[in-house]
N, C-alpha and C positions, 0 to 999 in steps of 0.2 A: 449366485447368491440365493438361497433359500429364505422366502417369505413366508410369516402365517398364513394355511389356510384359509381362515376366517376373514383374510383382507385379501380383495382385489385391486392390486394397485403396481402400476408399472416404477420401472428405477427410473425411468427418464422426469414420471409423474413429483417423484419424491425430489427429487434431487432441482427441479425447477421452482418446488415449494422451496425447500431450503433455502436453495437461491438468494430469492425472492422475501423469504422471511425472516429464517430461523439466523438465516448470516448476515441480515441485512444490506448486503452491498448488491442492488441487481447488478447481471452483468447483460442485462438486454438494449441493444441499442437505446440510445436517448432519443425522445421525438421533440423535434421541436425546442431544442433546450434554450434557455435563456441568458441573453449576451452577457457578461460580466468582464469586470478588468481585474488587474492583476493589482495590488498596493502592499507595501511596506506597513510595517505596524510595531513599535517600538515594545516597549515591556512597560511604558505609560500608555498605551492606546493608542498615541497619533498617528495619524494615515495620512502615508504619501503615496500617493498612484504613480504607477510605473508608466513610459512611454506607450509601451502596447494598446494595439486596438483592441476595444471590446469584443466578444468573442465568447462562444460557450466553452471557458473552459472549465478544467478538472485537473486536479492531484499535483500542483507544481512541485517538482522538484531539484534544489539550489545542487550544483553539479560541486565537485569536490573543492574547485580552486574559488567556488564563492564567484567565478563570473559569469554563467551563465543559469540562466534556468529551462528545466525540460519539463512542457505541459501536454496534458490530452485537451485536442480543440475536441467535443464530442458530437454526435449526428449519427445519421445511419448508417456511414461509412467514420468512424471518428478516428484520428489519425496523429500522432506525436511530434510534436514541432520542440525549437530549442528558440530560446529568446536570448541574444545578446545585451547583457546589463549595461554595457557602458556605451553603445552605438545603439541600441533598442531597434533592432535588427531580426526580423521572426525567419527560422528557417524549417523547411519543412521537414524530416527525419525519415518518416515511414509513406507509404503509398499504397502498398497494395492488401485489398480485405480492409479489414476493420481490425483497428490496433490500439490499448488503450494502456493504464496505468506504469509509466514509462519509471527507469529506476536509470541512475548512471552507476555504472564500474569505480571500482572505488580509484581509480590510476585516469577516472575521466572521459576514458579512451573510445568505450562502446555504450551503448545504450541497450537499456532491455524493457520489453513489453509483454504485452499476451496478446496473441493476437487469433484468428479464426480462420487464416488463409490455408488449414491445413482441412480444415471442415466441409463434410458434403455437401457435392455443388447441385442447386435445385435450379427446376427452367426458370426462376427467376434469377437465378444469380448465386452466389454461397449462401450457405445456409448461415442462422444468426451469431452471432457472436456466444452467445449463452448456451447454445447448441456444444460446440465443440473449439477450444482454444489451448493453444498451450505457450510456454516460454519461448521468446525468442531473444536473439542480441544481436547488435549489428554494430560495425565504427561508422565511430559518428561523424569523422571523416572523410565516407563513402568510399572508401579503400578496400571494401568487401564486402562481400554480399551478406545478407540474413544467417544464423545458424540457429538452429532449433536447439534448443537445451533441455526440454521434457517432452516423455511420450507417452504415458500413461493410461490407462481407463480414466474416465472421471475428465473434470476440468480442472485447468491450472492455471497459477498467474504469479508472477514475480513481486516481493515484499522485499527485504534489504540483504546485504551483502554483511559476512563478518568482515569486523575491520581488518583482517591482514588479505582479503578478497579470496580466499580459497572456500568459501563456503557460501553458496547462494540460499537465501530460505524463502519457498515456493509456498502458495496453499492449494490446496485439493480442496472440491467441491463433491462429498460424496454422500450417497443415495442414503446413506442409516447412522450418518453421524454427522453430517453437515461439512463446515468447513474445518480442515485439519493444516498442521501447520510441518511440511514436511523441508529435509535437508538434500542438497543438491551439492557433492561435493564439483571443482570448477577443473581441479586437475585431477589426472588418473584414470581410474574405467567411470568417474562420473555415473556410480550407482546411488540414487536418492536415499536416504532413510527417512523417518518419521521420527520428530521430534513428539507432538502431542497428537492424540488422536481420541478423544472422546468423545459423549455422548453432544456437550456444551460448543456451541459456535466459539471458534477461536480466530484473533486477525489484527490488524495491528500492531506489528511486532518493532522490535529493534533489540540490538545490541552494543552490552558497555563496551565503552574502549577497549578494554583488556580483552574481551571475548568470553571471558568468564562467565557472565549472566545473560537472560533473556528477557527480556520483556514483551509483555503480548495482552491485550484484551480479552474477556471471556465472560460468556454467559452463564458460569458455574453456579454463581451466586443467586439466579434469577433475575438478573439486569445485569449489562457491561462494566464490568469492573476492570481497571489497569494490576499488571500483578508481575512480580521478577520473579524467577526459576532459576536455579543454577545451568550450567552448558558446559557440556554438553550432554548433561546426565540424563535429558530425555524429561523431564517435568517431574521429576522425583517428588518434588516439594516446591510451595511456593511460598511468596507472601506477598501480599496486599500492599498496593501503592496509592489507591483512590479509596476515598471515604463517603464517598455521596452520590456513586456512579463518576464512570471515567470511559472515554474513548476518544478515538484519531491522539494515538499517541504518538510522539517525538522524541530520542534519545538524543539530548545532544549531542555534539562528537568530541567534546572534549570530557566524556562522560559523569559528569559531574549535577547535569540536571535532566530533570524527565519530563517533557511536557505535557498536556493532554486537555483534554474537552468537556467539562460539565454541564451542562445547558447550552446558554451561551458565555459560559464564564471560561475563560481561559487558565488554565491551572499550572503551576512547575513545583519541583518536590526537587529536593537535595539530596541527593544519594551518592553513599560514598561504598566501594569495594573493595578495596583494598587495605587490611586482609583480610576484611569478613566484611559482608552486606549491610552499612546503618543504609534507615529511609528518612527522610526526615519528614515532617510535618505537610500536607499541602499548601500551598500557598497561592493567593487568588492575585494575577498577572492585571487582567484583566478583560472586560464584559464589551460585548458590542455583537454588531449585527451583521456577521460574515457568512460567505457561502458553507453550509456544514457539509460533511459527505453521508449519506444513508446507511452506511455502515460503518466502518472498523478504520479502514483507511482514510489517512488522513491526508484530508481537502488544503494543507498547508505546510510550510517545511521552514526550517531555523537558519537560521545564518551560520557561519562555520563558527561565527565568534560569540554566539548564542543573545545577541543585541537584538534581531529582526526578527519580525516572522515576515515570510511571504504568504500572504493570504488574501480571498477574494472575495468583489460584491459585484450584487445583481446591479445590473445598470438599470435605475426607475425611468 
């Protein structure tokens, strides 16, 4: 890659700022992070804490059949465990390196992260997570071992699956455009493409039921805005689904609502696809004081029936 003259500045330089800023999600280990629990939270606000011990976690997310959920505990080594809903039963998933933003298969079956065990090894030990990481999956039954699913320049990390599971959508963290939102087909020669790839941080994605649309965050506007795309057309066109800033957004899976993140107001939108795109109006769920995430992903996940969120707080 050719840079200006006029600037002296490494890709590793650029692409650590991005990181760090322009995409707002660091991916550098957590120091020291802060115990929180897991709780339910209705579409009135009420909270009911789940059995689990407190614990620094990150990003849960409810597995297809609604009985379990799979979180990142975080730390220097942070690592993906699964929580059993109805025994509250924590089990560990991953081990080795540092492993974080965990996704389940849409069939349940395997688990995916991004993790850094592919990353150079220094005399202290692998090098950091934000250094070098890519896709990985595993069964979550322990019936096989790890398979690497990206290998690219740049760094990567797993965001959701189309609902029929033939298509994973991955993001790239690169050095003159930030975060980009690219496709990983799951059967065949498993050649990636790029969905969006501009100047603007893009992240927080999901997909309607049908498959037909996109939804993703972006800093086009000059602040994070929620926005649908058609699909697979590559970002041909969008339109606007937040009015006042929007991020960590939610599709639900019965495609019919969109959730997302205002301050601390919790927002859902009605959106119909079928056979042309209405959005409907935002609508304010509701306000409270739960763990947000620094970036684009989102710190919470919906119930399969779209009644719950699972979302967290700091233990005072």
């Amino acid at each position: 890659m050719r840079w200006p003259t006029t600037i002296t500045v490494t890709a590793l330089t650029i692409a650590t700022f991005l990181m760090t800023t322009v995409s707002g999600l660091a991916q550098r280990p957590v120091r020291n992070p802060a115990n929180r629990i897991m709780v339910w939270v209705d579409r009135e606000g009420n909270v009911e804490p789940l059995k689990a011990p407190a614990r620094p976690y990150f990003g849960p997310r409810i597995s297809p059949d609604g009985r379990q959920i799979a979180i990142e505990v975080q730390g220097d080594q942070s690592q993906i465990w699964t929580y059993d809903i109805a025994s509250g039963k924590m089990t560990q998933v991953t081990f080795q390196d540092s492993n974080r933003f965990p996704l389940w298969s849409p069939d349940g079956k395997r688990m995916l992260f991004g993790s850094n065990r592919i990353g150079p090894m220094t005399s202290s030990g692998r090098a950091k997570f934000f250094e070098k990481h890519e896709v990985f999956w595993k069964p979550v039954d322990e019936s096989g071992e790890s398979e690497q699913l990206t290998d690219q320049d740049y760094r990567h990390g797993p965001q959701t699956f189309s609902p029929d599971g033939s298509l994973l959508s991955f993001y790239e963290i690169h050095p003159s455009t930030g975060r980009n939102i690219w496709m990983l087909p799951i059967n065949g020669d498993r050649k990636p493409w790029v969905y969006l790839n501009t100047p603007s941080a893009e992240g927080g994605v999901g997909f309607s039921a049908d498959g037909h649309w996109f939804a993703y965050t972006s800093l086009i506007s000059g602040r994070y805005e929620v926005y649908i795309s058609p699909f697979p057309h590559r970002a041909t066109s969008r339109s606007r689904v937040s009015t006042n800033g929007g991020t960590e957004m939610r599709w639900a899976r019965n495609g019919h609502e969109l959730f997302y993140r205002e301050g601390n107001k919790r927002m859902v939108v009605q959106v119909s696809t079928d056979p042309l795109l209405i959005i409907g109006k935002p609508q304010l769920l509701f306000e409270g004081d739960f763990v947000t995430s620094p970036g684009t992903r989102a710190n919470y996940d919906v119930t399969p029936d779209g009644q719950r969120l699972i979302m967290l707080q700091e233990v005072k």
